[in-house]
C-alpha positions as CSV (number, residue, x, y, z in Angstrom):
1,X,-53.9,24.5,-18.7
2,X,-56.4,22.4,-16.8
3,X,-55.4,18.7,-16.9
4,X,-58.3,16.1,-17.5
5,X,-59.0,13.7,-14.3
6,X,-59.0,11.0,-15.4
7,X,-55.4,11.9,-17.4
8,X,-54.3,12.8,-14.2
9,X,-55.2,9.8,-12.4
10,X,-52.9,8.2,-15.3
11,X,-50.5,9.9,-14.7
12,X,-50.3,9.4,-10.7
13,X,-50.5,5.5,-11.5
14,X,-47.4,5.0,-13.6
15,X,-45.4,7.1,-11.4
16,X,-46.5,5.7,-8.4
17,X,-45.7,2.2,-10.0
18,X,-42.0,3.1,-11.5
19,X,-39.2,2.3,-9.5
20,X,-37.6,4.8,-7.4
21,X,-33.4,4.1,-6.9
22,X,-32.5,4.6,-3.4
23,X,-31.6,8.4,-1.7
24,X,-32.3,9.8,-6.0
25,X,-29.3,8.2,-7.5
26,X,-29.7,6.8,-10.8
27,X,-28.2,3.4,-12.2
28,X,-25.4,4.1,-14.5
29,X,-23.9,1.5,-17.6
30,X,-20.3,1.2,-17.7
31,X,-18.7,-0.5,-20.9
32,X,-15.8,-2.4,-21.3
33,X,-14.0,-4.2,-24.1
34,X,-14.3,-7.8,-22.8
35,X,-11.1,-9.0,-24.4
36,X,-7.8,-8.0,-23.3
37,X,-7.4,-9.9,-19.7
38,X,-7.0,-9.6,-17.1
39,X,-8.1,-5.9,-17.3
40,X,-10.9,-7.1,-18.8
41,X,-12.5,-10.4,-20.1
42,X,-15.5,-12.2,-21.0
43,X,-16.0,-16.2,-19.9
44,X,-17.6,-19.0,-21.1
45,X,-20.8,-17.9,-20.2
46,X,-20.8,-14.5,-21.7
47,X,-20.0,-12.5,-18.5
48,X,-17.6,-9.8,-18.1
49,X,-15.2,-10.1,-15.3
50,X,-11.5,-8.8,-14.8
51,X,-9.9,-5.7,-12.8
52,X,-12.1,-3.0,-14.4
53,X,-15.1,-4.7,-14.0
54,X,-13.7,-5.6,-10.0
55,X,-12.7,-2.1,-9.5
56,X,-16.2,-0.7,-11.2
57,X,-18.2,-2.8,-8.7
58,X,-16.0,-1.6,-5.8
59,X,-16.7,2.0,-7.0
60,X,-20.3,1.5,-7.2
61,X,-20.7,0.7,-3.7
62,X,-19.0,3.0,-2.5
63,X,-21.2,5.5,-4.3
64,X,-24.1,4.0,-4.2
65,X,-24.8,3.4,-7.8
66,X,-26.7,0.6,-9.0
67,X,-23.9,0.0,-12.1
68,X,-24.1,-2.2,-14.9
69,X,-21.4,-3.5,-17.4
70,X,-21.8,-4.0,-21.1
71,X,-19.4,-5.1,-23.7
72,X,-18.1,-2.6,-26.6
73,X,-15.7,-3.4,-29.2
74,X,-12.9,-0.9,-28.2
75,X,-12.5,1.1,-32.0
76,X,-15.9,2.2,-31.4
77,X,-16.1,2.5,-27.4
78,X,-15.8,6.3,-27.3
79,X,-17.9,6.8,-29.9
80,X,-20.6,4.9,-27.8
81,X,-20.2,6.6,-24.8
82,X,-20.9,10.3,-26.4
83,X,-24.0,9.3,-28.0
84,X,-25.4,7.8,-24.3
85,X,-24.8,4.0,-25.4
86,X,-23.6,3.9,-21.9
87,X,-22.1,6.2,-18.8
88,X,-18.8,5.1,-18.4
89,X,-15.7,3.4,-19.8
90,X,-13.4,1.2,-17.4
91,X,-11.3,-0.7,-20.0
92,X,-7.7,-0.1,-19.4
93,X,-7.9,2.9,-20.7
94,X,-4.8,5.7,-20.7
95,X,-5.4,9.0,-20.0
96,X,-4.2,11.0,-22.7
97,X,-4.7,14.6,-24.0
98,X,-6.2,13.4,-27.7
99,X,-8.7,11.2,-25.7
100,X,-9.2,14.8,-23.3
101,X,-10.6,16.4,-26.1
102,X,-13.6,14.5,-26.5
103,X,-14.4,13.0,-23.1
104,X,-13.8,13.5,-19.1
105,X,-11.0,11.0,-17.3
106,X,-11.4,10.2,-13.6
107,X,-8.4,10.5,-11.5
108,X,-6.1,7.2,-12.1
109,X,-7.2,3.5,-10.8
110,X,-4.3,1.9,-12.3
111,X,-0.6,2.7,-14.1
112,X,0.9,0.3,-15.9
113,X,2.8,-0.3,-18.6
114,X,3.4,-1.6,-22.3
115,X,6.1,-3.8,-24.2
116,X,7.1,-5.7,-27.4
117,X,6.7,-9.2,-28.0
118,X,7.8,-11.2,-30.8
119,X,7.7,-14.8,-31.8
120,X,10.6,-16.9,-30.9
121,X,11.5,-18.6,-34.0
122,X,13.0,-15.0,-35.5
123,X,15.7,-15.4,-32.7
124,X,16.3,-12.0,-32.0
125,X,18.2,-9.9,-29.3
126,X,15.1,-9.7,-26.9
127,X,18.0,-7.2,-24.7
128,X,17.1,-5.6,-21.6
129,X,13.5,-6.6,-21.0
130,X,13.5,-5.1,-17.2
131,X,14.7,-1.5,-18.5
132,X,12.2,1.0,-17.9
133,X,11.6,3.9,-20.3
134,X,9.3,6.6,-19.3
135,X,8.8,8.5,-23.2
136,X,8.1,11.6,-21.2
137,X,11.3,12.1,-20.2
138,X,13.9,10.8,-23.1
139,X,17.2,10.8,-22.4
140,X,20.6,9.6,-24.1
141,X,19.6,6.3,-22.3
142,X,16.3,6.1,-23.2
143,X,17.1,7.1,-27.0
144,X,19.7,4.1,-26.6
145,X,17.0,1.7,-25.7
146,X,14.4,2.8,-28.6
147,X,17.2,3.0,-30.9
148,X,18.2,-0.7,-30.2
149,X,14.7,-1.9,-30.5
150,X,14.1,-0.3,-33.9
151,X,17.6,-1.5,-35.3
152,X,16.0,-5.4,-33.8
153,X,12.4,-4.8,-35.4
154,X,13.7,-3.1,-38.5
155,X,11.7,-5.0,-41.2
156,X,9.8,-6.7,-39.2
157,X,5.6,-6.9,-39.6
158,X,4.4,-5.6,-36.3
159,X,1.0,-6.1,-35.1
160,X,-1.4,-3.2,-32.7
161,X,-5.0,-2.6,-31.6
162,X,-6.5,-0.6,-33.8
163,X,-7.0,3.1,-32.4
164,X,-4.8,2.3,-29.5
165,X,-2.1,4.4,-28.2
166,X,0.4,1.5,-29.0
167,X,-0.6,2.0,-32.2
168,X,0.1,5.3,-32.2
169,X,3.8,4.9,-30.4
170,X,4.8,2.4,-32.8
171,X,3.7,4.7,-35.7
172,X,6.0,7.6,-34.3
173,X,8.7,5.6,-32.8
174,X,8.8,2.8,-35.6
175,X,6.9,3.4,-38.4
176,X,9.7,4.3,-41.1
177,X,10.8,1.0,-40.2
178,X,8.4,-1.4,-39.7
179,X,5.2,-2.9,-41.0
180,X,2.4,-2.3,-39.2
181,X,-0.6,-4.0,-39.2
182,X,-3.4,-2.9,-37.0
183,X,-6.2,-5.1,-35.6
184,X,-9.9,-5.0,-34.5
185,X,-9.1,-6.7,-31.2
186,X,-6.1,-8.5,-29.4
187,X,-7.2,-12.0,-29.6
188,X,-7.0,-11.5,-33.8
189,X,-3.8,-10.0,-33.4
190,X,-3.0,-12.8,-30.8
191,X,-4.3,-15.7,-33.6
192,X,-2.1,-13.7,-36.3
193,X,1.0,-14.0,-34.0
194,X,0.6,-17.5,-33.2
195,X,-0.1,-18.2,-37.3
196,X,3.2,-16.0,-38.2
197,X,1.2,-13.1,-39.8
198,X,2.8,-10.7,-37.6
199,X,6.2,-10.9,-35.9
200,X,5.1,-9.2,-33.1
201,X,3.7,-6.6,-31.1
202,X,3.3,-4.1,-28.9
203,X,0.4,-3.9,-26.3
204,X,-0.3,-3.7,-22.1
205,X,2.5,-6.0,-20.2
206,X,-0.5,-7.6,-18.4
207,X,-2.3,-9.1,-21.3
208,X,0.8,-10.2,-22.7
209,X,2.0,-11.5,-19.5
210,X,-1.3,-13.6,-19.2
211,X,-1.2,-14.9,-23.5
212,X,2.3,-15.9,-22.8
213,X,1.5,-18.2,-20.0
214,X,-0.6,-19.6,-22.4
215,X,-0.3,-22.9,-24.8
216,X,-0.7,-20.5,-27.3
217,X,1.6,-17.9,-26.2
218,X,4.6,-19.8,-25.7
219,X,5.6,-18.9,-29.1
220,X,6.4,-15.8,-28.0
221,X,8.8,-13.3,-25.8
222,X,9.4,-10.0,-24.4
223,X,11.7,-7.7,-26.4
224,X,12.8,-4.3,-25.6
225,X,12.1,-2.5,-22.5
226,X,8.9,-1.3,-20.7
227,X,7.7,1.4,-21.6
228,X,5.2,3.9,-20.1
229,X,4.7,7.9,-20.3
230,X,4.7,10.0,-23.3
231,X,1.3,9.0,-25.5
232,X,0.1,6.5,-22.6
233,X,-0.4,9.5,-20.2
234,X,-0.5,9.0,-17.0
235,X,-2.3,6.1,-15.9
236,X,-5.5,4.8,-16.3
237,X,-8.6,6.4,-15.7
238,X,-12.5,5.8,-16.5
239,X,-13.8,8.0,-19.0
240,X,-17.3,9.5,-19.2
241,X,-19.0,12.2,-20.8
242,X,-18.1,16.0,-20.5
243,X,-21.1,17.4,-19.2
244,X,-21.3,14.4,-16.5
245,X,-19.4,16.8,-13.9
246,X,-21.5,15.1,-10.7
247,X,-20.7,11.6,-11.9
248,X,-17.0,12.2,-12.7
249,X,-16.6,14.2,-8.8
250,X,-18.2,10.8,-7.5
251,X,-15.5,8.5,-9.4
252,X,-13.2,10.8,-8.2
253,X,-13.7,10.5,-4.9
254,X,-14.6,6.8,-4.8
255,X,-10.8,6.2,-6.4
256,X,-9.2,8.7,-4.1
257,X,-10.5,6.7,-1.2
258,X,-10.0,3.3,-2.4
259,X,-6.5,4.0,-2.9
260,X,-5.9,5.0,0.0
261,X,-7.3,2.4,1.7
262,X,-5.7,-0.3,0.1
263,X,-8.2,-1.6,-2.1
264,X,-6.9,-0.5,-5.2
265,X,-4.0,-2.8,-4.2
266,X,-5.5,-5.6,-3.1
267,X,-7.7,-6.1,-6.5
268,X,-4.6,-5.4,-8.7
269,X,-3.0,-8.4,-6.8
270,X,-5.2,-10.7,-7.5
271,X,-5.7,-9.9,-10.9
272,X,-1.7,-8.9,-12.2
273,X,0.1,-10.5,-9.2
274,X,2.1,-7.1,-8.6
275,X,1.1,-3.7,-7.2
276,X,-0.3,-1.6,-9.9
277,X,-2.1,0.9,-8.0
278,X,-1.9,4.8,-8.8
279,X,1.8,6.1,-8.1
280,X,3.3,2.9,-7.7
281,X,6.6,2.2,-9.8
282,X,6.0,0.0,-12.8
């Protein structure tokens, strides 16, 4: 079909106006939740900043990418990603097989872990807050530890992100037990802890480490061990779409080498104080 001249002068305009990215890449969006610090936090000014936004710039360098970073409440933030809201999700996300059936994970940029708090006024056996229970591998010690924390939280109103893993582990490890109560974003659940709506709750050691430290926070403890494995998976990855093969090989690498290097360690430093990079003990 023969294409009108001056169409085709058209035509040769706009694409000779419209930006061209560097060596063909194209600019990618990567969305994080904004609210559970220091993974990921927004400031006084709107802006997103924390270790997954740090480690997400890092990455984009060293691929090249011209990245930008969006906030996403985190019930909805897979949903976003498969119907092209953005290309990526860095939010302290665990790499877990239910999350594997809908979307991709890179190889691990961080491993951490989670643990109970609960408010200090209940005056409760907080017990061996440095024990470490990995719920892939439960054994009579580990069933010793869980066992104690359920007999201590027996009763008790226990708050959890909505759609989290921790709200998944407390359902299977405590939910004959407990009350739970399960919330839109950790800074409600943090205003319902501080009020005495909740007695406690179970989310990443980080953010609870950083709350606690807080004014605000000081009406809380650590109870029960730290615990990692089983539904967290192992580590945490950034998610993308299935069919984004290229772009997950390019994380992939980009994460291999900035372990390696060191990176990875320096930026979980200065964000958790403490050495959190893949395959370091928690």
């Amino acid at each position: 079909m023969r294409i009108p001249l001056s169409i085709a002068i058209s035509l040769a305009a706009l694409m000779s106006s419209a930006p061209v990215q560097a060596s063909g890449e194209r600019a990618i969006s990567i969305a994080t939740e904004g609210a559970s610090p220091p993974w990921d936090g927004t400031d006084a000014n709107g802006e997103l900043y924390g270790y997954d936004v740090d480690v997400g710039r890092e990455l984009c360098n060293r691929m090249k990418l011209k990245c930008s970073f969006v906030a996403q409440d985190w019930d909805g933030i897979i949903p976003a990603l498969l119907v092209g809201k953005y290309d990526v999700i860095m939010s302290g996300m665990a790499i877990t097989e239910k999350r594997k059936q809908q979307i991709a994970f890179s190889i691990p940029y961080a491993a951490g872990f989670n643990q109970f708090v609960v408010r200090k006024e209940l005056g409760l056996d907080a017990g061996d807050t440095k024990q470490k229970v990995n719920l892939s591998t439960i054994g009579d010690k580990e069933k010793a530890a869980i066992e104690r924390v359920r007999s201590t939280l027996s009763g008790k109103a226990i708050g959890v992100l909505r759609s989290s893993n921790s709200e998944a582990v407390v359902k299977a490890l405590l939910g004959d037990v407990v009350t739970i109560r399960s919330y839109d974003s950790l800074d409600n659940l943090k205003l319902d802890l501080g009020a005495g709506r909740v007695d406690g709750g179970l989310a990443d050691y980080f953010t609870w480490r950083d709350f606690l430290e807080t004014p605000a926070g000081s009406i809380a403890v650590f109870l029960g061990p730290e615990l990692n494995g089983g539904l967290w998976g192992p580590g945490v990855g950034a998610g993308m779409r299935k069919d984004d093969a290229e772009l997950l090989a390019k994380f992939n690498t980009a994460i291999d080498a900035a372990t390696k290097d060191g990176t990875i360690k320096a930026l979980s430093l200065k964000w958790f104080k403490t050495d959190i990079s893949p395959g370091q003990p928690k």
